[in-house]
C-alpha positions as CSV (number, residue, x, y, z in Angstrom):
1,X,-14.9,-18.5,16.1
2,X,-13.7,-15.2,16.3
3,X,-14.7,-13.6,12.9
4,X,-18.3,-15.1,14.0
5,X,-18.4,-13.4,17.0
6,X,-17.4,-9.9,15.7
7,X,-19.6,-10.6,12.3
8,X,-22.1,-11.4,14.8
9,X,-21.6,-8.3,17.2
10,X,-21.7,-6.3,13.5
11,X,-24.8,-7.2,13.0
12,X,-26.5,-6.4,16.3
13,X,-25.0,-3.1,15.9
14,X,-26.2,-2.3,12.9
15,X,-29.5,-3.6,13.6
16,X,-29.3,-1.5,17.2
17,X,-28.5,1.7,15.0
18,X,-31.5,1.1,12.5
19,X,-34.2,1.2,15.2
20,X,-32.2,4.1,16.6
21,X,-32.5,6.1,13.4
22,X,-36.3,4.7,12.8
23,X,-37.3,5.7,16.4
24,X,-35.5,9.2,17.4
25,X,-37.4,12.2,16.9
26,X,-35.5,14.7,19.3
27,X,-32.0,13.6,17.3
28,X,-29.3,16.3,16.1
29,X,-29.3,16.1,12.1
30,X,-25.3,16.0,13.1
31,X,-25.9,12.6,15.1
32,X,-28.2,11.5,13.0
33,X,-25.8,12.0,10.1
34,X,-23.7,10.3,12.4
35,X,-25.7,7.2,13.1
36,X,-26.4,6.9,9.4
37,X,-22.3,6.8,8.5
38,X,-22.0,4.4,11.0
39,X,-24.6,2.2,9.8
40,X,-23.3,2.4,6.3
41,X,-19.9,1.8,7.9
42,X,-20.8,-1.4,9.8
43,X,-22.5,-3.0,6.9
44,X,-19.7,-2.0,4.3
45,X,-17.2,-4.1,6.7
46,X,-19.3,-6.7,7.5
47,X,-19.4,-7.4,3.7
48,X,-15.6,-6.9,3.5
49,X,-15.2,-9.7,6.9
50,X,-16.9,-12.2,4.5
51,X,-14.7,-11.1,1.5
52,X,-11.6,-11.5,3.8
53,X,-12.3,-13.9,6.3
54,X,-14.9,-16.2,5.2
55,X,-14.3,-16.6,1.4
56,X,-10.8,-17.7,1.2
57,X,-9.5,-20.0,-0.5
58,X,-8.0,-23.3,0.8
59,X,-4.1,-23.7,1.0
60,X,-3.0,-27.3,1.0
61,X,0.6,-28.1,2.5
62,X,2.1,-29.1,-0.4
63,X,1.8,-25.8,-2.1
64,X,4.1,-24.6,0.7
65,X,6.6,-26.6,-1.1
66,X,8.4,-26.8,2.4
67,X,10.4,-30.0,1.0
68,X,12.8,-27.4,-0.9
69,X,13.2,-26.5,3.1
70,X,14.6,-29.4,4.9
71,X,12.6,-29.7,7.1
72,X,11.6,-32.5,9.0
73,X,8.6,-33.0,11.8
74,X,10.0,-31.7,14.8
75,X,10.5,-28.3,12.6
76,X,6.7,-28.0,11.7
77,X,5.9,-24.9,13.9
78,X,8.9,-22.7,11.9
79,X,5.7,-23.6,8.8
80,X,3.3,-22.4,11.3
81,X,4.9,-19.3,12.6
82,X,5.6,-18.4,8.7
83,X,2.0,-18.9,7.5
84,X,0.8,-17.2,11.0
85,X,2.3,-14.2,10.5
86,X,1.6,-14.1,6.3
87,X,-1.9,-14.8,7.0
88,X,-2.1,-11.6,9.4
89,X,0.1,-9.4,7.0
90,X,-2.6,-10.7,4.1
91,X,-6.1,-10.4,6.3
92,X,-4.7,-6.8,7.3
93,X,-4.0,-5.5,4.3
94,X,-7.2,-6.8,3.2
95,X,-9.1,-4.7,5.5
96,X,-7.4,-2.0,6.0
97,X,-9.6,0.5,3.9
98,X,-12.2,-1.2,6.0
99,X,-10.7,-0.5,9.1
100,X,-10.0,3.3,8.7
101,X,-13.5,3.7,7.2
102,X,-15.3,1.6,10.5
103,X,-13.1,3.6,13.2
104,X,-13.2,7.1,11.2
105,X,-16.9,6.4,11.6
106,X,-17.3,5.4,15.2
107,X,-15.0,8.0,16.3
108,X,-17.8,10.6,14.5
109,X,-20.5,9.0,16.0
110,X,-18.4,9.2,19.1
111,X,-18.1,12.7,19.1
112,X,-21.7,13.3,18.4
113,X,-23.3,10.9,20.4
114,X,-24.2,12.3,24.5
115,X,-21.6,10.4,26.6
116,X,-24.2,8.0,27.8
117,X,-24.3,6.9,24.0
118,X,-20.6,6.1,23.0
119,X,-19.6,3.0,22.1
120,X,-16.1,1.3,21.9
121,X,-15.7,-1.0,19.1
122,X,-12.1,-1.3,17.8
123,X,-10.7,-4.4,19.9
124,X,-11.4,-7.0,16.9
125,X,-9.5,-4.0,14.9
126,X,-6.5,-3.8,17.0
127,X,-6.3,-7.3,18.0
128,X,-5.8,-8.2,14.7
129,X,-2.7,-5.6,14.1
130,X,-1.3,-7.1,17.6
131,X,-1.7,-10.0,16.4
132,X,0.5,-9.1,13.4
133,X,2.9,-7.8,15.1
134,X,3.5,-10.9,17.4
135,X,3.3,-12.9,14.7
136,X,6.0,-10.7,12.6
137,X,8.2,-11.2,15.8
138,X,8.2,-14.7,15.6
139,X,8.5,-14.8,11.8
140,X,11.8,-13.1,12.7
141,X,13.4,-15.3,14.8
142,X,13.2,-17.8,11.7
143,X,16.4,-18.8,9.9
144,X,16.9,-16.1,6.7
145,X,15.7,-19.5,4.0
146,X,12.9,-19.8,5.7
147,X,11.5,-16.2,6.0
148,X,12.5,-15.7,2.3
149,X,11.0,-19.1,1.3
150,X,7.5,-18.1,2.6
151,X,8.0,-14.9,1.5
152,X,8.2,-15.6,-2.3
153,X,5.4,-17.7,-2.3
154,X,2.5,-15.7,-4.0
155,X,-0.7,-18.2,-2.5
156,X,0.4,-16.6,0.9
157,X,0.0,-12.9,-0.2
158,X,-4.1,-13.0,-0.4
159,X,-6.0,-14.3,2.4
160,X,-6.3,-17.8,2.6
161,X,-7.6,-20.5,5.1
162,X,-4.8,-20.5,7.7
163,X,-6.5,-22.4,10.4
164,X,-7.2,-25.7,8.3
165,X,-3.4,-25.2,6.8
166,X,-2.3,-25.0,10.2
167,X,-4.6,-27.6,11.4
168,X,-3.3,-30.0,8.2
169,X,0.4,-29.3,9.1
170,X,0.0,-30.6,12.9
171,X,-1.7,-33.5,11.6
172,X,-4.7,-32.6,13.1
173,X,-7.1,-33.6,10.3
């Protein structure tokens, strides 16, 4: 729901900053410059939101191998804190080039643009480090075995379809 909304609000931007380029005459060639990096920005991590949100593969519960764990039913949510927190550390690391790109170019176009003109965008950025770092909290608080268990496992370093893993370890589907 989230990636759908921000892909969404991408794409209104980018469409917004078209008809601004198409339709300014009285423009600075610096903010025009600056509309055009942003442009190229937005579409470059749009395409790298599919790559690294959309297009990931599906992890199935049973390549956890959590039975070399011990763990029982009531334990689940230590498996859900673990994946949480891998699949931020994986998405971020994904986009990071992205995200330094998109904010280097909307804090040009920030600096360009009249005040009446700027535009905040980062939230979906930062809520995803916060989110991170929450989830790197509570990674922590897991027994030692169980941070290094998750930790080995390579199908948890690339990004991968966490909400149906966690959905499938609940027993929700």
């Amino acid at each position: 729901m989230f990636k759908r909304k921000v892909c969404n609000w991408l794409m209104v931007l980018s469409t917004v900053l078209v008809t601004n380029l198409s339709y300014s005459q009285e423009m600075t060639p610096e903010l025009f410059f600056a509309k055009k990096k942003l442009q190229e920005a937005t579409i470059s991590y749009t395409a790298a939101m599919e790559t690294c949100f959309e297009y990931t593969p599906r992890v199935r519960p049973s390549e956890l191998e959590i039975d070399k764990l011990e763990i029982d039913k009531l334990e689940i949510e230590l498996v859900v804190e673990a994946v949480n927190h891998l699949h931020y550390v994986a998405l971020n690391d994904c986009m990071q080039d992205h995200d330094v790109n998109f904010l280097k170019a909307v804090e040009h176009y920030n600096q360009t643009a009249p005040k009446d003109e700027v535009i905040t965008v980062d939230s979906f950025v930062t809520l995803r480090w916060n989110e991170e770092l929450r989830a790197e909290f509570e990674f922590k608080q897991l027994p030692e075995a169980v941070q290094q268990h998750f930790l080995q496992l390579d199908i948890l370093k690339t990004p991968f379809d966490a909400a149906t893993l966690v959905m499938e370890l609940r027993g929700d589907l």
